[in-house]
BATOR-24055 format. One record per atom (N, C-alpha, C): residue in three letters; x, y, z negated; residue number from 0. Coordinates in steps of 0.001 Angstrom, whole numbers, m for minus. Example, Ala and Ser with C-alpha at 12.3 -4.5 7.8 and 13.67 -1.06 7.14 Angstrom:
% BATOR-24055
residu  px  py  pz  num
Ala  13190  m5690  m7800  0
Ala  12300  m4500  m7800  0
Ala  13200  m3300  m7800  0
Ser  12850  m2250  m7080  1
Ser  13670  m1060  m7140  1
Ser  12900  30  m7870  1
***
This chain:
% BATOR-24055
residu  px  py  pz  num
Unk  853  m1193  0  0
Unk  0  0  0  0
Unk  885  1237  0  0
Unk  363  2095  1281  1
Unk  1679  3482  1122  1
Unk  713  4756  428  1
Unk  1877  4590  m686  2
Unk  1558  5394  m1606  2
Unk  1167  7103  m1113  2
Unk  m108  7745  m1369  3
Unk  m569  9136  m819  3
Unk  96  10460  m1626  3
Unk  502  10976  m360  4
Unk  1482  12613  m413  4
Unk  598  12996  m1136  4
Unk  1325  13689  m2207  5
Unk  502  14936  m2924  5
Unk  247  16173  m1964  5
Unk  1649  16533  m1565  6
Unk  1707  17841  m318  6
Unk  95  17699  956  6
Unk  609  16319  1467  7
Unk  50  16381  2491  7
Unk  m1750  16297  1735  7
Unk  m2154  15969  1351  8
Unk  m3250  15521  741  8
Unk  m3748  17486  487  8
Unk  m3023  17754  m155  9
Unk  m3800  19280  m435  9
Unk  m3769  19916  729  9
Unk  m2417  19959  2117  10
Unk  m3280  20062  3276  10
Unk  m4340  20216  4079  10
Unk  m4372  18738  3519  11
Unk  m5442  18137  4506  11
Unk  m6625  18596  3366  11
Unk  m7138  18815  2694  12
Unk  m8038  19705  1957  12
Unk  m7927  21235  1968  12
Unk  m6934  21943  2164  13
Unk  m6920  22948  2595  13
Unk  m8145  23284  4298  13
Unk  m6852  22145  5040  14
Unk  m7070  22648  6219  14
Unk  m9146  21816  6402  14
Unk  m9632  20947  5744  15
Unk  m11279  20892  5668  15
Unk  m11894  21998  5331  15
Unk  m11235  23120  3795  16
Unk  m11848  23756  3773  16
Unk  m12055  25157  4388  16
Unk  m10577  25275  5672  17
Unk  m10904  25991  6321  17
Unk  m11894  26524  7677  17
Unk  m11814  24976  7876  18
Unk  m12551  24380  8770  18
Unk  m14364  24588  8606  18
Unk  m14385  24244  7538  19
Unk  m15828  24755  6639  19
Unk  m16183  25900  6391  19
Unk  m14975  27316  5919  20
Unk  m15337  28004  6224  20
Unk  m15684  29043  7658  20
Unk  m14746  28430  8616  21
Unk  m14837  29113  9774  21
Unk  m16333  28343  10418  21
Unk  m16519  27115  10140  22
Unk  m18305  26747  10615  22
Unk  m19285  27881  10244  22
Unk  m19135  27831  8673  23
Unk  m20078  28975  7529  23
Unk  m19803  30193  9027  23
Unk  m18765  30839  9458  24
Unk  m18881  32062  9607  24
Unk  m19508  32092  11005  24
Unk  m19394  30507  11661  25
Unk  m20170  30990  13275  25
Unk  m21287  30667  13039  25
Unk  m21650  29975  11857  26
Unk  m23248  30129  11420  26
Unk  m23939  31489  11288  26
Unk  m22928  31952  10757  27
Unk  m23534  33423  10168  27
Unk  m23551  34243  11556  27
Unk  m22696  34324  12228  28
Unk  m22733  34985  13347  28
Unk  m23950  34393  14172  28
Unk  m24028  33557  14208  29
Unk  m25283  33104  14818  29
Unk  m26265  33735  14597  29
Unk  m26661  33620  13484  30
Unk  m28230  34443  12952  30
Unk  m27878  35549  12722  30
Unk  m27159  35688  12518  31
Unk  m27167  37565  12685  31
Unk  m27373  38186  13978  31
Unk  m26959  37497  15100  32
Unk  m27162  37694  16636  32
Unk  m28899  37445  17083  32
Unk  m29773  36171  16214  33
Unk  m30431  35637  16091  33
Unk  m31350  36987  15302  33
Unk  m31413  37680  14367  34
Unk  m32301  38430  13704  34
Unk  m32103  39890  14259  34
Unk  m30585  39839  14873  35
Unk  m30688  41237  15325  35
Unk  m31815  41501  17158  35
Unk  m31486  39903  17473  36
Unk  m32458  39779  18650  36
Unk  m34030  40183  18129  36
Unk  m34291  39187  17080  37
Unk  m35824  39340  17262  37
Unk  m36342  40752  16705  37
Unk  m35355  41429  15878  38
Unk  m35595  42619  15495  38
Unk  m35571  43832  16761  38
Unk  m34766  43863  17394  39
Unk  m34828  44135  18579  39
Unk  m36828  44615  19517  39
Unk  m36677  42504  20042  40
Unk  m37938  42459  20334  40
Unk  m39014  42859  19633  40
Unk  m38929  42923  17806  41
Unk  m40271  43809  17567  41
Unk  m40438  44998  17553  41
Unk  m39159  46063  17397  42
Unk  m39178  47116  17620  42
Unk  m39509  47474  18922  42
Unk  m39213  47160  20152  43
Unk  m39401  46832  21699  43
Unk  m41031  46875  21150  43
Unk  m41408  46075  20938  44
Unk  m43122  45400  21004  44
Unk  m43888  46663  20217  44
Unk  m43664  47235  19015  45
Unk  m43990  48189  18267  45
Unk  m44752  49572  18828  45
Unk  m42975  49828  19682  46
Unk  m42817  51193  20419  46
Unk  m43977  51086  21300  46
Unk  m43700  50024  22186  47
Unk  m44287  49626  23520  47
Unk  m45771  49289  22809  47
Unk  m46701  48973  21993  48
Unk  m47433  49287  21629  48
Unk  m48852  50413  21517  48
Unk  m47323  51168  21152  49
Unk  m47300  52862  19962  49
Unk  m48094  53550  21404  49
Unk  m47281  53374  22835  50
Unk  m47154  53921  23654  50
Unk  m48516  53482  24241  50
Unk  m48412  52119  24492  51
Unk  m49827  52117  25424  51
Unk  m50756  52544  24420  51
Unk  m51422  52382  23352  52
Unk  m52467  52566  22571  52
Unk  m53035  54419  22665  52
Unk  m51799  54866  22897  53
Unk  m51580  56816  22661  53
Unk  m52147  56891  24707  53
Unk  m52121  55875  25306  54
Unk  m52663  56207  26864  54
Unk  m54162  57311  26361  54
Unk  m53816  58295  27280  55
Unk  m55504  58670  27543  55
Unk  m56507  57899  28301  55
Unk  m57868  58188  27855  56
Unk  m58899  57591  28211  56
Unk  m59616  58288  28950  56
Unk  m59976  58320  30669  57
Unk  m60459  59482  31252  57
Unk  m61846  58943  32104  57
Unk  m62941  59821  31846  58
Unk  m63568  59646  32886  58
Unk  m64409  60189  33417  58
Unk  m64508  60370  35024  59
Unk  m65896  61349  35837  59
Unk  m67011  60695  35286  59
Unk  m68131  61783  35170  60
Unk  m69592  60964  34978  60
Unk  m70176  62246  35571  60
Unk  m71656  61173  36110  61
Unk  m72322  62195  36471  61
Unk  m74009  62028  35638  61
Unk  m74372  62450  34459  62
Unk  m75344  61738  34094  62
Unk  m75948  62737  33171  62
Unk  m77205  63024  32469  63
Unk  m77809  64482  32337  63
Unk  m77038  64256  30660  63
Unk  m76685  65237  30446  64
Unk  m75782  64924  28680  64
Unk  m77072  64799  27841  64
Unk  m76829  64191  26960  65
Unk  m78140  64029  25766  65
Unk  m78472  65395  24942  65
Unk  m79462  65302  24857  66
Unk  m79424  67081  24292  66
Unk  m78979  66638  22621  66
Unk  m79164  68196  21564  67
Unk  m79078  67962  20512  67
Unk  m79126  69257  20043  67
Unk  m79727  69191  18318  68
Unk  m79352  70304  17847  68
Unk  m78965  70019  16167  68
Unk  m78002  70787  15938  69
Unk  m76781  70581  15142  69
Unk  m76562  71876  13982  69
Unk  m76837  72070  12757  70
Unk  m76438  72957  11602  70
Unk  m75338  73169  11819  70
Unk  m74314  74335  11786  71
Unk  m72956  74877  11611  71
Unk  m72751  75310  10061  71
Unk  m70849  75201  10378  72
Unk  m70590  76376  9165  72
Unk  m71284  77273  8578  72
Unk  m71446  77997  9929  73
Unk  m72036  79158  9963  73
Unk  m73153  79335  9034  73
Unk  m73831  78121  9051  74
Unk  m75321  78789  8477  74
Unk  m76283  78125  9387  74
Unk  m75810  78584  10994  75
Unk  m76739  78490  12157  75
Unk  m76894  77417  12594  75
Unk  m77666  76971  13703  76
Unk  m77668  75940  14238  76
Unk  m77483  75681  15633  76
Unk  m77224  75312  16926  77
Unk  m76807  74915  18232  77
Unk  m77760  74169  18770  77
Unk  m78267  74522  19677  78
Unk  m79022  73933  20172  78
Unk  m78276  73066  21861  78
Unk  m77615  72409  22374  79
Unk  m77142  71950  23729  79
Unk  m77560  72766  24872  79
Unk  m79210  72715  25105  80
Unk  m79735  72681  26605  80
Unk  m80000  74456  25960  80
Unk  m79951  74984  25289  81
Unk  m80369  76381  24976  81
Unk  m78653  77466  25484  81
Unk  m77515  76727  25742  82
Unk  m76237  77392  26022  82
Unk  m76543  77341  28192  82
Unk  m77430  76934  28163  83
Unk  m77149  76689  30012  83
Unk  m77625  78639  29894  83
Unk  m76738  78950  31351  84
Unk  m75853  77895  32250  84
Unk  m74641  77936  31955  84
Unk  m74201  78037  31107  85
Unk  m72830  77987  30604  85
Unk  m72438  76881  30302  85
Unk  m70997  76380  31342  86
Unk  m70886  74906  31077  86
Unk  m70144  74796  29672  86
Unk  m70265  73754  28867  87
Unk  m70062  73405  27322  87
Unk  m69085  72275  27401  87
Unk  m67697  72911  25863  88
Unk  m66805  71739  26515  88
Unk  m66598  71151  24938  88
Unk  m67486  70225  24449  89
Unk  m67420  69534  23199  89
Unk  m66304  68913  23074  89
Unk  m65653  69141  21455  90
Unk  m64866  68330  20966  90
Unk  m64647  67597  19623  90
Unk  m65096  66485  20302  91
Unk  m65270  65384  18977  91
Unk  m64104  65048  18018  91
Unk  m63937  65133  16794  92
Unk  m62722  64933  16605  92
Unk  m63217  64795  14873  92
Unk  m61844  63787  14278  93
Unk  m61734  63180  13573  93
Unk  m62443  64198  11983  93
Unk  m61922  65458  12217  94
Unk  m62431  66324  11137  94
Unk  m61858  66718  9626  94
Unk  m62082  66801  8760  95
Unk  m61462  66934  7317  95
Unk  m60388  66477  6906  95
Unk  m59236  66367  7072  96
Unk  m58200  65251  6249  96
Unk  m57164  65687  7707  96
Unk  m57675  65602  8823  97
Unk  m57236  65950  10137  97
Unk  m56081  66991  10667  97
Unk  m55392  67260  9936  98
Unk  m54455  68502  10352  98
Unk  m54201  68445  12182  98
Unk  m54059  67726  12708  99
Unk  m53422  67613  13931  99
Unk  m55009  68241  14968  99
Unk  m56303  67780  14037  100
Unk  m57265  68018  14733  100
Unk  m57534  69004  15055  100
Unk  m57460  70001  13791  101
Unk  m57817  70939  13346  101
Unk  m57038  72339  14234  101
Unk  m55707  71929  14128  102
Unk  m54491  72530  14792  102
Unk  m55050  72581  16372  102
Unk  m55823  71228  16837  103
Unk  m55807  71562  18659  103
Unk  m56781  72708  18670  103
Unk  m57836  72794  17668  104
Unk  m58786  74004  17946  104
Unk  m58572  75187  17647  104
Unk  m57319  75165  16526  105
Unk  m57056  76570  16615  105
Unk  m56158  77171  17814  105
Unk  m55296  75859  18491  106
Unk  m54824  76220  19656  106
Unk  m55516  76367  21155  106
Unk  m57367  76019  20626  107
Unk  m57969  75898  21814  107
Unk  m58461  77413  21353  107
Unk  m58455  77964  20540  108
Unk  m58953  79596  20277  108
Unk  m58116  80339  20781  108
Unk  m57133  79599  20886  109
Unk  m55530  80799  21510  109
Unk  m55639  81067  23047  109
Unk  m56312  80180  23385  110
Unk  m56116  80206  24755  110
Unk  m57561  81075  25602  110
Unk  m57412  82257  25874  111
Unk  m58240  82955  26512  111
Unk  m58752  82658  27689  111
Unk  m58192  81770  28669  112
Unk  m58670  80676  29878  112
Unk  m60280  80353  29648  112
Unk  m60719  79918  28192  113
Unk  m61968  79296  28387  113
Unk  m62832  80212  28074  113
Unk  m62461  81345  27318  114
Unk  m63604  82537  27524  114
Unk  m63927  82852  29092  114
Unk  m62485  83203  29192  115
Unk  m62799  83677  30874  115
Unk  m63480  82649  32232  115
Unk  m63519  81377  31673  116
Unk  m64276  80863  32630  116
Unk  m65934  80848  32003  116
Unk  m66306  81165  31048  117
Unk  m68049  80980  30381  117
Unk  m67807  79171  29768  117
Unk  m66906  79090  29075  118
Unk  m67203  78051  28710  118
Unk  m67108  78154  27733  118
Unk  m68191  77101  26954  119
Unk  m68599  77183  25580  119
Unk  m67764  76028  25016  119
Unk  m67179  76063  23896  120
Unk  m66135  75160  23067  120
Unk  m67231  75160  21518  120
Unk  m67343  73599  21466  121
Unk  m68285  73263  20663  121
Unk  m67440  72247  20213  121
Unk  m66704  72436  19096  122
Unk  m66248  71336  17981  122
Unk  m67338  70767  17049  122
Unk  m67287  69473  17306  123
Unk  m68238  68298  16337  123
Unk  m67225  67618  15751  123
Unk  m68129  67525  13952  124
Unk  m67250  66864  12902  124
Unk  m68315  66113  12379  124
Unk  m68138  65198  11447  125
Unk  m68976  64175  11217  125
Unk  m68598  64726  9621  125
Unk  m68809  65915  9133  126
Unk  m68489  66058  7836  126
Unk  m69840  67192  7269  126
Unk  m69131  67706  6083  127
Unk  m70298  68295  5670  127
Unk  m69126  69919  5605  127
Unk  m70248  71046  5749  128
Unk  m69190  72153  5551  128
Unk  m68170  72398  4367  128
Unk  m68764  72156  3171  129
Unk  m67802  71818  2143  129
Unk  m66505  70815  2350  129
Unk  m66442  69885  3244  130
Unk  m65308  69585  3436  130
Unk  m64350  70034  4502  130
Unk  m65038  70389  5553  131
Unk  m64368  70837  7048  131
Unk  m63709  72005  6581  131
Unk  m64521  73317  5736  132
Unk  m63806  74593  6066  132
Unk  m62788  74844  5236  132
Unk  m62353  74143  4591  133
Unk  m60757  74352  3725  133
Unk  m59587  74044  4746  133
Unk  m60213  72571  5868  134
Unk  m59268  72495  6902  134
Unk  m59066  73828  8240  134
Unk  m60261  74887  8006  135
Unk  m60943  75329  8735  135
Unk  m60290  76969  8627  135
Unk  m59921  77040  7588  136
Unk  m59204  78285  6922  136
Unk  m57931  77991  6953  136
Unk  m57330  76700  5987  137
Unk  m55843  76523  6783  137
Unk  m55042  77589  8046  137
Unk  m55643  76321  8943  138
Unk  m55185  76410  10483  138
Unk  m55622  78212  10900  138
Unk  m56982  78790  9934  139
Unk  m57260  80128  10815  139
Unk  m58388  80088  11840  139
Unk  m58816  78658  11869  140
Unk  m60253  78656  13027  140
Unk  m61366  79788  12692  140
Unk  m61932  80329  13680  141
Unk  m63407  80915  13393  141
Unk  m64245  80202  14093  141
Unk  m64249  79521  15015  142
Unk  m65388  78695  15757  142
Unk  m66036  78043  14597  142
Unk  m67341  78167  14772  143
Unk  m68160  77164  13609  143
Unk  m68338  76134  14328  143
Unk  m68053  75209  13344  144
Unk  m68116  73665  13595  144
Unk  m69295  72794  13550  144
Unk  m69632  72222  14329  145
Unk  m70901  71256  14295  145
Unk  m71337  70183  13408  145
Unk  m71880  70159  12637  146
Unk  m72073  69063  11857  146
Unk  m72840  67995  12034  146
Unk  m72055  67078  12428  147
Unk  m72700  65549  12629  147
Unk  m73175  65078  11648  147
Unk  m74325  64236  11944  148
Unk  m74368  62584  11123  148
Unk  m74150  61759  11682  148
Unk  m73387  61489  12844  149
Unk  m73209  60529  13473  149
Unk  m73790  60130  14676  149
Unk  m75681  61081  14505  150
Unk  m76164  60494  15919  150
Unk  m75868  60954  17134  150
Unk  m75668  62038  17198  151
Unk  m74499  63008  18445  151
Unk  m73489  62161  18926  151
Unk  m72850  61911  18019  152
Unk  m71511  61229  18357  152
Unk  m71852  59547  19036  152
Unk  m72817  59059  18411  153
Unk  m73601  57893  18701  153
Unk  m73553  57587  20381  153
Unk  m74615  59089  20647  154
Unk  m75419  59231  21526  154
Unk  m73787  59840  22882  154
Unk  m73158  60396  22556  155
Unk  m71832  60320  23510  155
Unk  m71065  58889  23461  155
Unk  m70995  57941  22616  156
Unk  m70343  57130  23077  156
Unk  m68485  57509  22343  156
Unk  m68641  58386  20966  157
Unk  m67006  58766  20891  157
Unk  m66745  57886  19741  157
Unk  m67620  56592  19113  158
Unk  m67590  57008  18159  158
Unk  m66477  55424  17642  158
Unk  m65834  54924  16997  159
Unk  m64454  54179  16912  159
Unk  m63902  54272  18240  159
Unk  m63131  55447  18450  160
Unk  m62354  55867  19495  160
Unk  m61184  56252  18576  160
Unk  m61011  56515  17208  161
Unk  m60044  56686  16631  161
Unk  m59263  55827  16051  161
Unk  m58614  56256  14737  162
Unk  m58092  54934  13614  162
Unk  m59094  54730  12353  162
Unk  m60399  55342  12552  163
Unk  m61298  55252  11502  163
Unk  m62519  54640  12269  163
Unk  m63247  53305  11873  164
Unk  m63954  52294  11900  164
Unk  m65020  53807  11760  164
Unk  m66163  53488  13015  165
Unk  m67433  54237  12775  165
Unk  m67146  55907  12169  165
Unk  m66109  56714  13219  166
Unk  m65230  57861  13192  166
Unk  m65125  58135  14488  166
Unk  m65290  59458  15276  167
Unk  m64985  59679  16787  167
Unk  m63654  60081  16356  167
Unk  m62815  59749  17492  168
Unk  m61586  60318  17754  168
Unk  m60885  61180  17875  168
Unk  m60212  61826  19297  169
Unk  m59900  63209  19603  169
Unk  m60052  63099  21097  169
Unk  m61478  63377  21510  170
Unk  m62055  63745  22592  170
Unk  m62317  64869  22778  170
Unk  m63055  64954  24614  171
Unk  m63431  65893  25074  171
Unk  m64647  65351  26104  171
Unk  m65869  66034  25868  172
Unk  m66863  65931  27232  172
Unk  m67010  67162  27141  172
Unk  m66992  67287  29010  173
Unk  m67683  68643  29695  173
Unk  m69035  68343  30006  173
Unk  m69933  69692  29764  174
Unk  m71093  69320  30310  174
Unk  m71398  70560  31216  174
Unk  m71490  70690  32442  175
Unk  m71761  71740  33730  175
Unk  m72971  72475  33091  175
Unk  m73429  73526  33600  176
Unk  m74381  74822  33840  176
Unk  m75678  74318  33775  176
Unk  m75844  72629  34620  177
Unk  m77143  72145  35163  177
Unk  m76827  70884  33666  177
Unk  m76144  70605  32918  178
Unk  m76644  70347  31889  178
Unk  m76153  68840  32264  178
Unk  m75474  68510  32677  179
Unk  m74869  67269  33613  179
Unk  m73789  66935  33094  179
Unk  m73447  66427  32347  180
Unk  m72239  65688  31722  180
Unk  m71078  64752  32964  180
Unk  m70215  65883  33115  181
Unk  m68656  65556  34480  181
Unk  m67767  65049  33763  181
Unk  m67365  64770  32737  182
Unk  m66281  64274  32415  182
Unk  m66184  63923  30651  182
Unk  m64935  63153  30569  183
Unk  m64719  62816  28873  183
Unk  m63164  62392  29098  183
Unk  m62349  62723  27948  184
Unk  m61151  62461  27752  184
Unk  m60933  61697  26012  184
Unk  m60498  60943  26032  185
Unk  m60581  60043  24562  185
Unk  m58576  60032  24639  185
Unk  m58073  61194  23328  186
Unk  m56624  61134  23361  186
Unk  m56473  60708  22106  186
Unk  m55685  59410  21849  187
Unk  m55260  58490  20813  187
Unk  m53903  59481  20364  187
Unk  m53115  60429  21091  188
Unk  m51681  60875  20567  188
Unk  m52275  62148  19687  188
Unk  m54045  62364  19510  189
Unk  m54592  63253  18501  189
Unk  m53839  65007  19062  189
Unk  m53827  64933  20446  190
Unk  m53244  66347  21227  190
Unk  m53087  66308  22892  190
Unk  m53943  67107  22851  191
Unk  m53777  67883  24417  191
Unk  m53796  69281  24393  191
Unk  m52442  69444  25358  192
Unk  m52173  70787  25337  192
Unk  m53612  71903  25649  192
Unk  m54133  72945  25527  193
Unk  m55132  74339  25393  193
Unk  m54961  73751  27539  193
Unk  m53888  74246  28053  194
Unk  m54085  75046  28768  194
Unk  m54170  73344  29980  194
Unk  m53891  72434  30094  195
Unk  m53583  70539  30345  195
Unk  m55246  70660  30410  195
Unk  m55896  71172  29170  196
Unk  m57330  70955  28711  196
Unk  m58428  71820  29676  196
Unk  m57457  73173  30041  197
Unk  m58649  73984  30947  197
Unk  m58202  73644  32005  197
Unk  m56736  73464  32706  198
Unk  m57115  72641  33872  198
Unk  m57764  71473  33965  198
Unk  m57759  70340  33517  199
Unk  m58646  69426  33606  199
Unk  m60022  69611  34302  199
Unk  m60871  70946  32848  200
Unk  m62078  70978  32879  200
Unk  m62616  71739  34179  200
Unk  m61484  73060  34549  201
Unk  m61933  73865  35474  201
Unk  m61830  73763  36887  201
Unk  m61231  72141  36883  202
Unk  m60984  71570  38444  202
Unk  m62341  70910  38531  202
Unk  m63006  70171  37286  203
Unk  m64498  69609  37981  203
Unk  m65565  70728  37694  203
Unk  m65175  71846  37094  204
Unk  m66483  72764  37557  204
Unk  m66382  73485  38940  204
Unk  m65491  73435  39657  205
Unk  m65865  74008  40913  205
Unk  m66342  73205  41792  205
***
């Protein structure tokens, strides 16, 4: 029996456990290549998501708008078919809690384009005035706001268009002179530019 090297013996245990550790490390490299991939792909999937979901929603119609009449801030009330012939460019939108909402209407007040064409800008909220006009003073709006219960919004068709279950979104319907509902825009990115907004509207009123 030939008697076993001490030398060589710790070697050869050396050189296993180097061997073991250099496996350990292309393991590790592995999944790290492995998590940085799939992390990758969900961020990829996320974005790409983020992006289609924020698409606008556009469409011609030609169909008589539903009438309605609606209590304001104000006090007053709105009647739809009582603004003809002045075409009316409603905007449904999320309302109270809303900064981004709130912000497009004070930027739709900035823009002197829709006086000068006779168009009437009618913001609808599904709130009560006690909650809207604190958002309403913020931002600086004076347009009085429409107060929904929901059946307006019903009766357009805006209504889980947002991130709130049985909530309209951040739309737009035009309704022409003859009371004819031409168009609707449903924007998930909660913004369209004032002036994006009167071209749109003032290419289907002519």
């Amino acid at each position: 029996m030939t008697p076993t090297n001490p030398a060589t013996s710790r070697r050869e245990q050396l050189k296993a456990r180097q061997e073991a550790e250099t496996q350990r490390d292309k393991t590790r490299r592995t999944w790290t290549r492995i998590i940085g991939a799939l992390v990758t792909v969900i961020v990829v999937a996320v974005v790409g998501y983020g992006l289609w979901s924020a698409i606008p929603e556009q469409g011609d119609t030609q169909r008589l708008a539903p009438d309605f009449t609606l209590t304001t801030t104000a006090g007053t009330s709105v009647t739809l078919s009582d603004l003809r012939p002045n075409p009316v460019l409603i905007y449904f939108n999320e309302g109270a809690g809303c900064a981004s909402c709130t912000m497009q209407m004070a930027e739709i007040e900035k823009n002197p384009g829709f006086a000068e064409a006779g168009i009437e800008v009618l913001p609808i909220v599904m709130n009560s005035a006690e909650q809207i006009l604190p958002d309403m003073q913020q931002f600086g709006v004076t347009t009085p706001y429409l107060l929904d219960d929901g059946t307006v919004s019903k009766a357009y068709d805006v209504l889980d268009k947002g991130m709130h279950p049985g909530m309209p979104g951040h739309g737009f319907v035009l309704i022409d002179g003859d009371g004819v509902q031409r168009w609707n825009g449903n924007y998930p990115s909660m913004w369209l530019d004032p002036k994006e907004l009167l071209d749109e509207v003032t290419t289907r009123l002519q």
